[in-house]
C-alpha positions as CSV (number, residue, x, y, z in Angstrom):
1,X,0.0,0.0,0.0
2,X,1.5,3.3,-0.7
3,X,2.5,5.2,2.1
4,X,0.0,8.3,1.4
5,X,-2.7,5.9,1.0
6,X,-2.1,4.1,4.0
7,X,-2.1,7.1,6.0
8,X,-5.5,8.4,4.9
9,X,-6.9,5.0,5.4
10,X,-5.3,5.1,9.3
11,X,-6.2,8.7,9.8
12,X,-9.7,8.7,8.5
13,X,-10.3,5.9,10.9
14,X,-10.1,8.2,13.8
15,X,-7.5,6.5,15.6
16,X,-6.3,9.8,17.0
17,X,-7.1,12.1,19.7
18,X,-7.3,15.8,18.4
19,X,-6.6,17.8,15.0
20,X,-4.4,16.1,13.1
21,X,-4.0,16.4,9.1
22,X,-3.8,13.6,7.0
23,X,-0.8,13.0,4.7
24,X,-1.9,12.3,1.2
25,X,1.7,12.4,-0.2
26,X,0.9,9.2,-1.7
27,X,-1.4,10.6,-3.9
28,X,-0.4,12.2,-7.5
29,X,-1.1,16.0,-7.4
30,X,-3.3,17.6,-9.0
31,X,-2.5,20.9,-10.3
32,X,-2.0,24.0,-8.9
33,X,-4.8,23.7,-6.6
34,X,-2.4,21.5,-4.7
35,X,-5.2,18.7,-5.0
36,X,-4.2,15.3,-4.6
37,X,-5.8,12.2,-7.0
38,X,-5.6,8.6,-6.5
39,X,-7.1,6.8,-9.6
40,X,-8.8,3.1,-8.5
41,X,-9.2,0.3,-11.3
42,X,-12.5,-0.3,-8.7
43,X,-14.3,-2.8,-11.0
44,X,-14.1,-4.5,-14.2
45,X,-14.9,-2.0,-16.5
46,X,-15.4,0.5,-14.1
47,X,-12.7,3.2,-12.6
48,X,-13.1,6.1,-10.0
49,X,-10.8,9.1,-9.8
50,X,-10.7,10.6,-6.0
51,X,-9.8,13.7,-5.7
52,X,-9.2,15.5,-2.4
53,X,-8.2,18.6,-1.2
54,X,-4.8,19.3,-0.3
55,X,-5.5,18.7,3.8
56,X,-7.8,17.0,5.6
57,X,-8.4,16.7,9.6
58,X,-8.9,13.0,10.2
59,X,-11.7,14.3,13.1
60,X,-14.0,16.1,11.2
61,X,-16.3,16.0,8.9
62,X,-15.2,14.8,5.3
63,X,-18.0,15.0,2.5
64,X,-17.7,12.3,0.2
65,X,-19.4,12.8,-3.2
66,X,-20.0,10.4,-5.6
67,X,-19.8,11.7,-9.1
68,X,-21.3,9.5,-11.4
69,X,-20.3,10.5,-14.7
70,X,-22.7,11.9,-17.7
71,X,-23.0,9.7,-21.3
72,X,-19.6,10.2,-23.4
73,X,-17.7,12.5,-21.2
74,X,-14.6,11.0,-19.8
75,X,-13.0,11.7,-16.1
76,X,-10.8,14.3,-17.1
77,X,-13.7,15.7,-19.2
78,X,-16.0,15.8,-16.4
79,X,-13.4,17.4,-13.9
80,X,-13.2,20.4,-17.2
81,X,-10.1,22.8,-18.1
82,X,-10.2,26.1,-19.3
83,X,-9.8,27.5,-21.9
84,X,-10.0,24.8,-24.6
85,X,-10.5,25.0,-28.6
86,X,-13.5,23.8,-30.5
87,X,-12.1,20.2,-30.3
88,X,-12.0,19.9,-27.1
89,X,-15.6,21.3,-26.1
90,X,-16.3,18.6,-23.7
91,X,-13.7,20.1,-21.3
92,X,-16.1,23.4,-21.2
93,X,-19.6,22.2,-19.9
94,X,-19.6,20.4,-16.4
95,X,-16.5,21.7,-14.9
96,X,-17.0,19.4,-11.6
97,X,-13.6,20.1,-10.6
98,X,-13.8,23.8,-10.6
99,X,-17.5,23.3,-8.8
100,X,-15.8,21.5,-6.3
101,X,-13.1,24.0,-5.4
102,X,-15.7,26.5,-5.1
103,X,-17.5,24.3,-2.9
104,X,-14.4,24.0,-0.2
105,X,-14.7,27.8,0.2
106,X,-18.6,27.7,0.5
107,X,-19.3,25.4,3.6
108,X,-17.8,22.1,2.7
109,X,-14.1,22.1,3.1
110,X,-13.1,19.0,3.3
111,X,-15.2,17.9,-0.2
112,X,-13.4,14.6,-1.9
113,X,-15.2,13.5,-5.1
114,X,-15.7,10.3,-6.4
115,X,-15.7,10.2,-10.3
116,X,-17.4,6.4,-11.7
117,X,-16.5,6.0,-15.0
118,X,-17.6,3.3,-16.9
119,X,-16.0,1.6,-19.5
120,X,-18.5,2.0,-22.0
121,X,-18.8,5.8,-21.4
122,X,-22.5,5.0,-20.3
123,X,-24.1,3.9,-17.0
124,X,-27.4,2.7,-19.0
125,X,-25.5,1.0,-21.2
126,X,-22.9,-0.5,-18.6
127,X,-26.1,-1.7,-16.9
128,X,-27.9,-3.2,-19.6
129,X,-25.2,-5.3,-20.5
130,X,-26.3,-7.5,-17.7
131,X,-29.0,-8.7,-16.0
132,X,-30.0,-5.2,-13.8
133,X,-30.7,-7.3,-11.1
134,X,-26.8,-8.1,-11.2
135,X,-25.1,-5.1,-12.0
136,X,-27.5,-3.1,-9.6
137,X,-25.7,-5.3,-7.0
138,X,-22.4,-4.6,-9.0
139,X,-22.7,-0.9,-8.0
140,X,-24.4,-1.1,-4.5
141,X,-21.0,-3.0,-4.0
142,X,-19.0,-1.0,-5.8
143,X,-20.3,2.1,-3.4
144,X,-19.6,-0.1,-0.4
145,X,-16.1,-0.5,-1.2
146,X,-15.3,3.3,-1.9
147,X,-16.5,4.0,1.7
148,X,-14.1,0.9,3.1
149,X,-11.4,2.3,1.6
150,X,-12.1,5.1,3.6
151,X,-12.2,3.0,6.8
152,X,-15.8,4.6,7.0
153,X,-14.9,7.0,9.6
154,X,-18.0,8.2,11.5
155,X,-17.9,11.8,10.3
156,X,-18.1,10.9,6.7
157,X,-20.9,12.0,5.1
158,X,-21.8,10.7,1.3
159,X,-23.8,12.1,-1.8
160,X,-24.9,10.6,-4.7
161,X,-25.0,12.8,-7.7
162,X,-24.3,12.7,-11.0
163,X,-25.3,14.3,-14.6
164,X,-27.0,12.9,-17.5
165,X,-26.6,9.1,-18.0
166,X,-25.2,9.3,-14.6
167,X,-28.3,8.7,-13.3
168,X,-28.6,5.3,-14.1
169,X,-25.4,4.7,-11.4
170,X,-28.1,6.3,-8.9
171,X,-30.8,4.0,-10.0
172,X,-28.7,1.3,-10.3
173,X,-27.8,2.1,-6.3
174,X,-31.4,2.7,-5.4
175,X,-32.9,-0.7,-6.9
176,X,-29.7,-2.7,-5.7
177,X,-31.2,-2.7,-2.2
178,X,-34.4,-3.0,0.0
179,X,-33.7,0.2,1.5
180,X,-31.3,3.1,1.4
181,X,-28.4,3.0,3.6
182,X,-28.4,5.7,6.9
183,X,-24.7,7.0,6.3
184,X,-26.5,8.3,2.9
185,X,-26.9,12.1,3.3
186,X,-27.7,13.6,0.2
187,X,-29.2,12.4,-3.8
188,X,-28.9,15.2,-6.2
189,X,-30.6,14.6,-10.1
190,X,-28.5,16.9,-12.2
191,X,-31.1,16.4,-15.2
192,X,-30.6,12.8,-14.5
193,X,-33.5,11.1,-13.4
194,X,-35.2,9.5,-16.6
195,X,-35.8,6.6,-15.2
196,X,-38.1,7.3,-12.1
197,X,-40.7,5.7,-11.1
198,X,-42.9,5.2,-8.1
199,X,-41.1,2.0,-6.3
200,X,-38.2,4.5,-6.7
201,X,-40.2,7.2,-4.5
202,X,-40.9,4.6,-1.9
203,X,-37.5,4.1,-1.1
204,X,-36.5,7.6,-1.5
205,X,-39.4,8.8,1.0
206,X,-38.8,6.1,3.5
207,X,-34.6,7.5,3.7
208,X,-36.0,11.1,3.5
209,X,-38.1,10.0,6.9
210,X,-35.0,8.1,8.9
211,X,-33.6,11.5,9.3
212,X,-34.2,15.5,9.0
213,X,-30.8,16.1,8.0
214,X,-31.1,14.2,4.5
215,X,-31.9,16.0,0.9
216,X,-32.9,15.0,-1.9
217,X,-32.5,17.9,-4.6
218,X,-33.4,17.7,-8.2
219,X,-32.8,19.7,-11.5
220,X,-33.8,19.8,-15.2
221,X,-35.6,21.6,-17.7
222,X,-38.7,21.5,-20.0
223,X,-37.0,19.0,-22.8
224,X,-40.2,17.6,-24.6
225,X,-39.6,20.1,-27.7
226,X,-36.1,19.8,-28.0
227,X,-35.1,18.6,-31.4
228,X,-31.4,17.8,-32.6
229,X,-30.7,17.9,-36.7
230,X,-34.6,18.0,-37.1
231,X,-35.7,15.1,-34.6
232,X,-37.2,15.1,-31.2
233,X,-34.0,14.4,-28.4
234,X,-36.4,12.4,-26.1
235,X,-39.5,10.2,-26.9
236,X,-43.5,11.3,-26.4
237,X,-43.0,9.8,-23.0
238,X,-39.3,10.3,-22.1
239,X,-37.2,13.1,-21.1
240,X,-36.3,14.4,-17.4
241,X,-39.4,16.9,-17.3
242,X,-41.7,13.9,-17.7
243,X,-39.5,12.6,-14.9
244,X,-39.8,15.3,-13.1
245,X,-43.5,15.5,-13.4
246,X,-43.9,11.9,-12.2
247,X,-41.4,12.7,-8.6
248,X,-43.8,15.6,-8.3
249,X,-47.0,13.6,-8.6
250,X,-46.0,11.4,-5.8
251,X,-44.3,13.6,-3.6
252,X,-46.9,15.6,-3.1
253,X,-48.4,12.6,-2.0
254,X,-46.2,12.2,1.2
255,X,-45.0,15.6,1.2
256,X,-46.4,19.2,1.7
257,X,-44.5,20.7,-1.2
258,X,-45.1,24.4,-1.3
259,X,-43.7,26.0,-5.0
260,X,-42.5,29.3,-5.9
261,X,-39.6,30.5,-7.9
262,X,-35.7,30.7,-8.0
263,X,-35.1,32.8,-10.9
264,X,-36.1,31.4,-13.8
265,X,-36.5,27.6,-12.5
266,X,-40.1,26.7,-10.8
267,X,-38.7,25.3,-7.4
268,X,-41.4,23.0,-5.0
269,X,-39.7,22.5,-1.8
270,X,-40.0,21.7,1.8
271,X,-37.2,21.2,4.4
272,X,-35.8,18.0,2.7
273,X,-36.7,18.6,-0.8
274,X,-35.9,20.8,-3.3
275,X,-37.0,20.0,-7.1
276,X,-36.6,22.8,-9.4
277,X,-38.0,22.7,-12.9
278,X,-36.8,25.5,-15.7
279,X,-39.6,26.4,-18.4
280,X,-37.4,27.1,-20.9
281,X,-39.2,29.3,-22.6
282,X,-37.1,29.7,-25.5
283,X,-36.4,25.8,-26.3
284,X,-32.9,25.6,-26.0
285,X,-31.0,22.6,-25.6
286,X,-30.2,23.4,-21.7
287,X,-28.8,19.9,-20.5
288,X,-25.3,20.6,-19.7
289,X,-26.1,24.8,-19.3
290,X,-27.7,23.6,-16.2
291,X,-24.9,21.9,-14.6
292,X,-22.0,24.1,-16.0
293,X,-23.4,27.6,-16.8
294,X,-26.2,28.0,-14.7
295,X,-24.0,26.5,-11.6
296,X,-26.1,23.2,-10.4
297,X,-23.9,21.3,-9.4
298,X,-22.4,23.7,-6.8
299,X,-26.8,24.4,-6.1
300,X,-27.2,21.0,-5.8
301,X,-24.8,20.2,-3.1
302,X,-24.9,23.4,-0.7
303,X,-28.8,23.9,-0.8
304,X,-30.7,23.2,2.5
305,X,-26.5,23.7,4.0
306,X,-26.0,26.2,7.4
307,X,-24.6,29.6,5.6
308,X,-26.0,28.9,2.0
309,X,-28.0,32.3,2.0
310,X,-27.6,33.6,-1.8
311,X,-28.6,30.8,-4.0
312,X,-26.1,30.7,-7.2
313,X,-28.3,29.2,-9.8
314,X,-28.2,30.4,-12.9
315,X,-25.6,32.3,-15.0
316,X,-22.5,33.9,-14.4
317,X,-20.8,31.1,-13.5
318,X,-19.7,31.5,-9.8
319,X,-16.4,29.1,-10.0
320,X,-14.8,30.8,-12.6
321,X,-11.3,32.2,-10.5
322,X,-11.0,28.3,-9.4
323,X,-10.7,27.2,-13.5
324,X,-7.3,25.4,-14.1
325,X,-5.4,24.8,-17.5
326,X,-5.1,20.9,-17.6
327,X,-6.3,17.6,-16.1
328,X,-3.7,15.2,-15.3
329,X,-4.7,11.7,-14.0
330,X,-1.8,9.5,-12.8
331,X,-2.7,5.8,-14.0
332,X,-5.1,3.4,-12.5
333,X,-4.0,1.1,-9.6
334,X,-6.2,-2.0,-8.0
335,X,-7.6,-0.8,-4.2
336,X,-5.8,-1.3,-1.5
337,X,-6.6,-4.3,0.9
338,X,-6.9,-3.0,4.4
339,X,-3.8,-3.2,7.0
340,X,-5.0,-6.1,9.4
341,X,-6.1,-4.5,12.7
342,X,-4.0,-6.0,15.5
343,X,-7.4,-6.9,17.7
344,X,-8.3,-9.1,14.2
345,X,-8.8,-13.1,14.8
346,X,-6.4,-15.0,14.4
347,X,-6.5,-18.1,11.6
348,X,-7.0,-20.6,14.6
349,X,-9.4,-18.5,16.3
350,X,-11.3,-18.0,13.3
351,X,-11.8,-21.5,12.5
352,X,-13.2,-22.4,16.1
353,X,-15.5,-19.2,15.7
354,X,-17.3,-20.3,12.8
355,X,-17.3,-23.8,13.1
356,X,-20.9,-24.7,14.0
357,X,-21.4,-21.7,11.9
358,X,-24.2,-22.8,9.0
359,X,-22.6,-22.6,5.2
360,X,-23.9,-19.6,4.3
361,X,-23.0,-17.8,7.5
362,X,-19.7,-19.0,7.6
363,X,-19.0,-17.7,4.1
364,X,-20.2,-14.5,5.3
365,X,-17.9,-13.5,8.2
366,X,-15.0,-15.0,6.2
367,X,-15.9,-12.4,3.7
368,X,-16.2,-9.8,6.2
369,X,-12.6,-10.6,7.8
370,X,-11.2,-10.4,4.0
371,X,-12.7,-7.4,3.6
372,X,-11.5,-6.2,6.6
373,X,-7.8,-7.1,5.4
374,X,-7.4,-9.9,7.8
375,X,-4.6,-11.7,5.9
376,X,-1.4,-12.7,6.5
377,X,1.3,-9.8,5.4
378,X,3.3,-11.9,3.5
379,X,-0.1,-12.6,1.2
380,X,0.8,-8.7,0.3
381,X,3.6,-9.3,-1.2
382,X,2.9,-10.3,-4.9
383,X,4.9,-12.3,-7.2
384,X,5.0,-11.8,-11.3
385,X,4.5,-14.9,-13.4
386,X,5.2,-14.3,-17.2
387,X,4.4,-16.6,-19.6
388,X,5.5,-15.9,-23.2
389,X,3.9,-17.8,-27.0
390,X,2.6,-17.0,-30.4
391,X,-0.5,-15.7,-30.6
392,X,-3.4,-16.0,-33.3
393,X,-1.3,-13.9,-35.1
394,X,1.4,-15.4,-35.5
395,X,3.7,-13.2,-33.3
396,X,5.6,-14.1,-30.2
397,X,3.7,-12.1,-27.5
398,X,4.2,-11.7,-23.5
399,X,1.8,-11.3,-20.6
400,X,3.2,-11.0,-17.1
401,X,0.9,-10.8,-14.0
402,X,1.0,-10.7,-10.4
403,X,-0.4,-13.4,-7.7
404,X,0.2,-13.9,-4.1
405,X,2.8,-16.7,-3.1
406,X,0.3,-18.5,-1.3
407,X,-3.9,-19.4,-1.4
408,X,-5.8,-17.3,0.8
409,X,-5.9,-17.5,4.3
410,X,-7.4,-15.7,7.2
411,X,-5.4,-15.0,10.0
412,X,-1.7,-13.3,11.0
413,X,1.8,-14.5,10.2
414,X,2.3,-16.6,13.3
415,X,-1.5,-17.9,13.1
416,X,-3.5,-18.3,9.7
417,X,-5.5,-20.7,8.1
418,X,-5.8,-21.3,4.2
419,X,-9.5,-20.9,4.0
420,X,-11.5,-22.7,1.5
421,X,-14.5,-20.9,0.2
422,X,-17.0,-20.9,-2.1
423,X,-16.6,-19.3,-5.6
424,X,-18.9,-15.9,-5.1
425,X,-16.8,-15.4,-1.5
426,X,-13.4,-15.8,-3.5
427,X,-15.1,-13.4,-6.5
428,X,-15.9,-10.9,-3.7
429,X,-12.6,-11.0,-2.7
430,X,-11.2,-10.2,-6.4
431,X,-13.8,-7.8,-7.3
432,X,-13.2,-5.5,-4.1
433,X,-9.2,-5.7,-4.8
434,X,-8.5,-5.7,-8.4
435,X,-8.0,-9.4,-8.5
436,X,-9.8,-12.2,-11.3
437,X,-9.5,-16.2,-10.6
438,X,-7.7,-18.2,-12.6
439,X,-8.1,-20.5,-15.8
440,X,-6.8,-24.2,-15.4
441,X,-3.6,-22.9,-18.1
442,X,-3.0,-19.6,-15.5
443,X,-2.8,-22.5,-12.6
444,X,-0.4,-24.3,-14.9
445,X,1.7,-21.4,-15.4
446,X,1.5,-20.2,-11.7
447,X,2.9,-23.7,-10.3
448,X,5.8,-23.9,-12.9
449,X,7.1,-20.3,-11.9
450,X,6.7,-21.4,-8.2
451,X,10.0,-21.7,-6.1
452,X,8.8,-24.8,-3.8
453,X,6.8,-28.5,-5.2
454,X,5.1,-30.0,-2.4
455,X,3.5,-33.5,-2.3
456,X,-0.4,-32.8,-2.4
457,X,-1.9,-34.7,0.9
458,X,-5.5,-35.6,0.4
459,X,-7.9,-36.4,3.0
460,X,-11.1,-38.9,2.8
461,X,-13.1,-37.7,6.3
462,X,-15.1,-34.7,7.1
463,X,-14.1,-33.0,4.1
464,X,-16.2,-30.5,4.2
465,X,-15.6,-29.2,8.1
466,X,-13.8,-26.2,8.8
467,X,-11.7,-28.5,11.5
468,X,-10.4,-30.5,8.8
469,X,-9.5,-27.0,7.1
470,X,-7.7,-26.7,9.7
471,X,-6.3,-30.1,10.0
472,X,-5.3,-29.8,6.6
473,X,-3.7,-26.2,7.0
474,X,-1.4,-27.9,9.5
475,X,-0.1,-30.4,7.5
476,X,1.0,-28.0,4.8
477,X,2.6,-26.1,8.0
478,X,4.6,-29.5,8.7
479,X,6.2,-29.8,5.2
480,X,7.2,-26.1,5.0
481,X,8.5,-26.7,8.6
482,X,11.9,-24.5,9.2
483,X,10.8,-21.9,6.2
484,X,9.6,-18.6,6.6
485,X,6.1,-17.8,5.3
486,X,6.0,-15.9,2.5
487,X,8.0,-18.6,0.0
488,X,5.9,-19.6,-3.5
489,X,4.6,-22.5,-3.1
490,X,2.3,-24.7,-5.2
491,X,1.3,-28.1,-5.0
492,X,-0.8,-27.8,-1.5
493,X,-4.7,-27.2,-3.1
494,X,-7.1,-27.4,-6.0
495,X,-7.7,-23.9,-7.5
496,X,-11.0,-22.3,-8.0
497,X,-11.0,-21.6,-11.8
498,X,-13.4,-19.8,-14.3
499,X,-13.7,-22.5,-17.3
500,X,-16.5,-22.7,-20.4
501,X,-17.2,-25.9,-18.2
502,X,-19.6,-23.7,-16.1
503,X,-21.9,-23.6,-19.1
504,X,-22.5,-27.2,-19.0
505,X,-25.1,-26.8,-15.7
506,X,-26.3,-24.3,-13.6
507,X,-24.9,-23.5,-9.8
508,X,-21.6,-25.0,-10.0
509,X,-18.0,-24.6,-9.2
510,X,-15.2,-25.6,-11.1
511,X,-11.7,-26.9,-9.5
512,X,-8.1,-28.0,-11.3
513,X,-5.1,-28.6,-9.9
514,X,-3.8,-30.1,-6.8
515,X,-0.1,-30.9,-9.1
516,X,2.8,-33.6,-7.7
517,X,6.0,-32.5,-7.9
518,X,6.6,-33.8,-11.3
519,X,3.8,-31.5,-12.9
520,X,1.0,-34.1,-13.3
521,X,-2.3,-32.4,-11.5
522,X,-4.6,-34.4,-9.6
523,X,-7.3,-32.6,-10.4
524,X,-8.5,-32.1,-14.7
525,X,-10.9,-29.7,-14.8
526,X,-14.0,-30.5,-12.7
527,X,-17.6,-28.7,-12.3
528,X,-19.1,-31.3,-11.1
529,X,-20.1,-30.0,-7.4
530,X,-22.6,-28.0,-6.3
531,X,-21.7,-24.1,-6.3
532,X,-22.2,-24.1,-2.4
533,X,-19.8,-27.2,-2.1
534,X,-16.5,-26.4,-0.4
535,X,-13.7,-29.1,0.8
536,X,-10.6,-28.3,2.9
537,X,-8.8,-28.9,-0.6
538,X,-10.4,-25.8,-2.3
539,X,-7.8,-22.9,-2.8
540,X,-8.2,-19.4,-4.0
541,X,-5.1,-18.2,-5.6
542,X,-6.3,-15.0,-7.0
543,X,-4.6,-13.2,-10.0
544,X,-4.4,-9.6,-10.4
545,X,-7.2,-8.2,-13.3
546,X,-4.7,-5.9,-14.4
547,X,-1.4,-7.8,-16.6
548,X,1.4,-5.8,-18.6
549,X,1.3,-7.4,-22.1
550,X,4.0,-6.7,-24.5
551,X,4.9,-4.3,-21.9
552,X,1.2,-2.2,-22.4
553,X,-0.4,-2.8,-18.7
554,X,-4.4,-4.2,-20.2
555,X,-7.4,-5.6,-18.1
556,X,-7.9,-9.6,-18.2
557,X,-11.2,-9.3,-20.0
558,X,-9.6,-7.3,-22.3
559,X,-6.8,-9.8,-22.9
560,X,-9.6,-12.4,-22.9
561,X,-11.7,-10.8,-25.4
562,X,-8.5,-10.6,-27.4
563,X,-8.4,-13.4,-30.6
564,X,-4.3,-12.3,-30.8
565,X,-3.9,-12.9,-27.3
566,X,-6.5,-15.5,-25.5
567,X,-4.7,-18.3,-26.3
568,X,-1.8,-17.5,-23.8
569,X,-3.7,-17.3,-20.9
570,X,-6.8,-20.2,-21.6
571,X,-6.6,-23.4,-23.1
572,X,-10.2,-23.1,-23.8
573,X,-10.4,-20.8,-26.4
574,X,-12.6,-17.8,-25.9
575,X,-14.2,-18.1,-22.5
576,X,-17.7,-17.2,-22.4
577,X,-17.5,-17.0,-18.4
578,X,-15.2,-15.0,-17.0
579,X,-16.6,-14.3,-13.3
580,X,-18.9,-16.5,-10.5
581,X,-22.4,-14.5,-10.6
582,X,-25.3,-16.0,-8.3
């Protein structure tokens, strides 16, 4: 973990008596704002850009907004420079970074936003690519794991927001769940909210009532007569006035709204609520205008704020001295795993605490101790496999990647166990750290580059009992007896893999592996078990998502989808499954 990050993570947790700033020296700066910018690969597909402000107090309140970003505006895009050419007209019509700036001199000082960037430069389209059911779960995940890397200090306070397509990151968070979570303070629409509809209000008006302190603001304009090159933008029933229209309807419903104006917008409002509707009377195309120009995204966050007296919606716009000349954005890097608290369990101790545990729950708290970073420090410490072959066309290629020496285990260096798990704990795992699991030809590769061979030692009674994990765990320890922990060892489990196998049925897991010394694996590919099955021979060995190829650093999936390239890393061909999804 780099030493800047590491320190925010300590700091924010409050472990401190009194003022004390936090050191964010390990993040790139960020212009001469003195900002500091830590870019996360946070998801496949996905990447968020934190910026924070040069200091923060580790004992006050941080505002954490999450910036969901708008359809076909990158990061850098979103953050805006000034002044650009005609080419570069993107950088001029959001200016969230600028916003932002303004906003630590307005009432919220310590402001860090979160930029979500998908892949496909659209949140609609990122979550149609999947069942929603899934990739709502995808994001009320990927949310979770921005506030753990945080250490959810208990002066954090976190906004959803976001502009345009952006929305559908906001929906995607409000359908992933039965309710809305209390550390939620604020949802601001910034012409966002297509897509509402009334089991949407629900959930919105039952977080409104757990507490007077939340808001939920919204903004957009009269869009129905827009046309672009001689065509209507948004359908007879579409557009974020319809939208708008339809939160009305049933808010005043639950709400007493009372409505008046804020310059030219309609606003309806109570204490919590704040919609505000322009007429545009002249039918302009005022989607952006409304964020950038008119100033509402700064609106949006300080409205219903202590000291937020002189509204600034609407034109000029009122964070133009904070405008900077360029947006640099150091590269992505995989999220840290937590430092191990020193009050965690220890691998024996956790073994006797979940041992009556049922299945389910016992694959819950070991995912909560993963989480948590309860692993071994010498798990940290990655080593880089490279394996080298022609590809499809015909030219010598490279790929190098990074795994831990060891399966995972719960537990310190003096005391940890190498836990089995089922395959959507282990994908947890990867997903929250930047890691995939492995193909039977990555397992291959992994034990010929290891430095130690040991016999495999099976077991035929209680398989499945979290004392023989245990048991087993402790025979490993007696062949690796005299050697420090940390060495790269193969030859002690079967890997979880991903494998077109999985096709075949339903609710499985696949397993491979489990080699003697001489190479030979016990194990061929198997997906024969049940998906809940685990045995004390089950090992996660996870790879990191992110490999160097011919020196470029490129995403597995990439790679994957890759006819050039696939070969080297799956002896399957393409690979229509690349992940465990309930």
């Amino acid at each position: 973990m780099p030493r800047g990050a590491a320190l925010l993570v300590l700091l924010l947790a409050g472990c401190v008596s009194g003022p004390l700033p936090i050191d964010l020296s390990g993040f790139a700066p960020g212009g001469g704002s003195g900002e500091r910018i830590r870019v996360l690969d946070l998801y496949p597909g996905v990447t968020v850009t934190i910026v924070a402000p040069a200091r923060l107090d580790a004992h006050q309140r941080i505002d954490l907004i999450l910036y969901a970003l708008p359809n076909g505006s990158t990061t850098a895009q979103t953050i805006g420079m000034s002044p650009v050419d005609s080419a570069n007209w993107r950088f001029d019509i959001q200016h969230i970074g600028a916003q932002t700036r303004a906003l630590r001199t307005m009432g919220m000082p310590r402001a860090v936003v979160a930029y979500l960037e998908a892949d496909t430069r659209s949140w609609p389209g990122w979550r149609a690519a999947e069942p929603y059911e899934r990739t709502n779960a995808y994001i009320v995940r990927m949310v979770d794991q921005l506030r753990t890397a945080l250490e959810s200090p208990p002066h954090l306070s976190v906004t959803l927001t976001g502009h345009s397509g952006g929305g559908s990151f906001a929906w995607g968070f409000i359908d992933g769940q039965d309710s809305l979570p209390p550390w939620l303070e604020r949802v601001a629409f910034l012409d966002s909210n297509y897509s509402f509809e009334p089991r949407h209000g629900e959930k919105l008006v039952r977080w409104l009532r757990g507490d007077p302190a939340r808001k939920l603001v919204v903004l957009a304009y009269d869009d129905r007569e827009i046309t672009l090159d001689g065509k209507k933008v948004v359908s007879e029933t579409g557009g974020t006035w319809r939208a708008s229209q339809r939160m009305l309807a049933y808010l005043r419903t639950t709400h007493a709204l009372t409505e008046d104006r804020l310059g030219p917008f309609s606003r309806y409002r109570d204490a919590q609520i704040e919609i505000l509707l322009h007429p545009n009377p002249e039918n302009r195309i005022l989607h952006t205008a409304l964020v950038g120009d008119m100033n509402g995204y700064l609106h949006a966050l300080l409205v219903g704020r202590a000291g937020y007296r002189e509204p600034v919606l609407g034109p000029p716009r009122a964070y133009a001295r904070w405008l900077e000349s360029d947006v640099i954005l150091p590269p992505a890097t995989p999220p840290d795993t937590p430092r191990r608290a020193p009050d965690a369990l220890t691998g024996s101790a956790f073994i006797a605490a979940v041992a009556a545990l049922p299945r389910e729950q016992r694959e819950a708290a070991i995912l909560r101790e993963l989480r948590a970073g309860n692993i071994p420090d010498f798990l940290r410490v990655l080593r880089t496999v490279t394996v080298s072959g022609q590809g499809a066309d015909s030219v010598t290629h490279t790929i190098s990647f990074q795994v831990p020496p060891e399966y995972l285990a719960i537990g310190s260096d003096a005391d940890f166990v190498r836990m089995p798990m089922n395959p959507y704990t282990a994908q947890a795992f990867c997903d929250a750290f930047g890691f995939v699991l492995p193909t039977a030809k990555l397992v291959d590769a992994i034990w010929a580059a290891a430095e130690l061979h040991l016999d495999p030692r099976p077991l035929a009674v209680e398989r499945e009992s979290p004392e023989t994990f245990l048991f087993h765990h402790r025979l490993i320890e007696q062949q690796l007896a005299g050697r420090p922990p940390g060495g790269f060892v193969a030859g002690i489990k079967k890997d979880v893999v991903i494998t077109n196998r999985l096709r075949e049925r339903a609710g499985r897991v696949a397993i491979y592996g489990w080699h003697y010394p001489n190479g030979q694996p016990i194990q061929p590919v198997y997906a024969g078990h049940a998906d809940w099955y685990v045995d004390y021979s089950h090992g996660i060995r996870p790879v990191r998502r992110s490999m160097k190829v011919d020196g470029v650093m490129r995403p597995f999936e990439k790679i994957m989808a890759d006819p050039r390239l696939r070969d080297l890393l799956s002896g399957e061909g393409e690979l229509s499954i690349l992940r465990y999804d309930r």
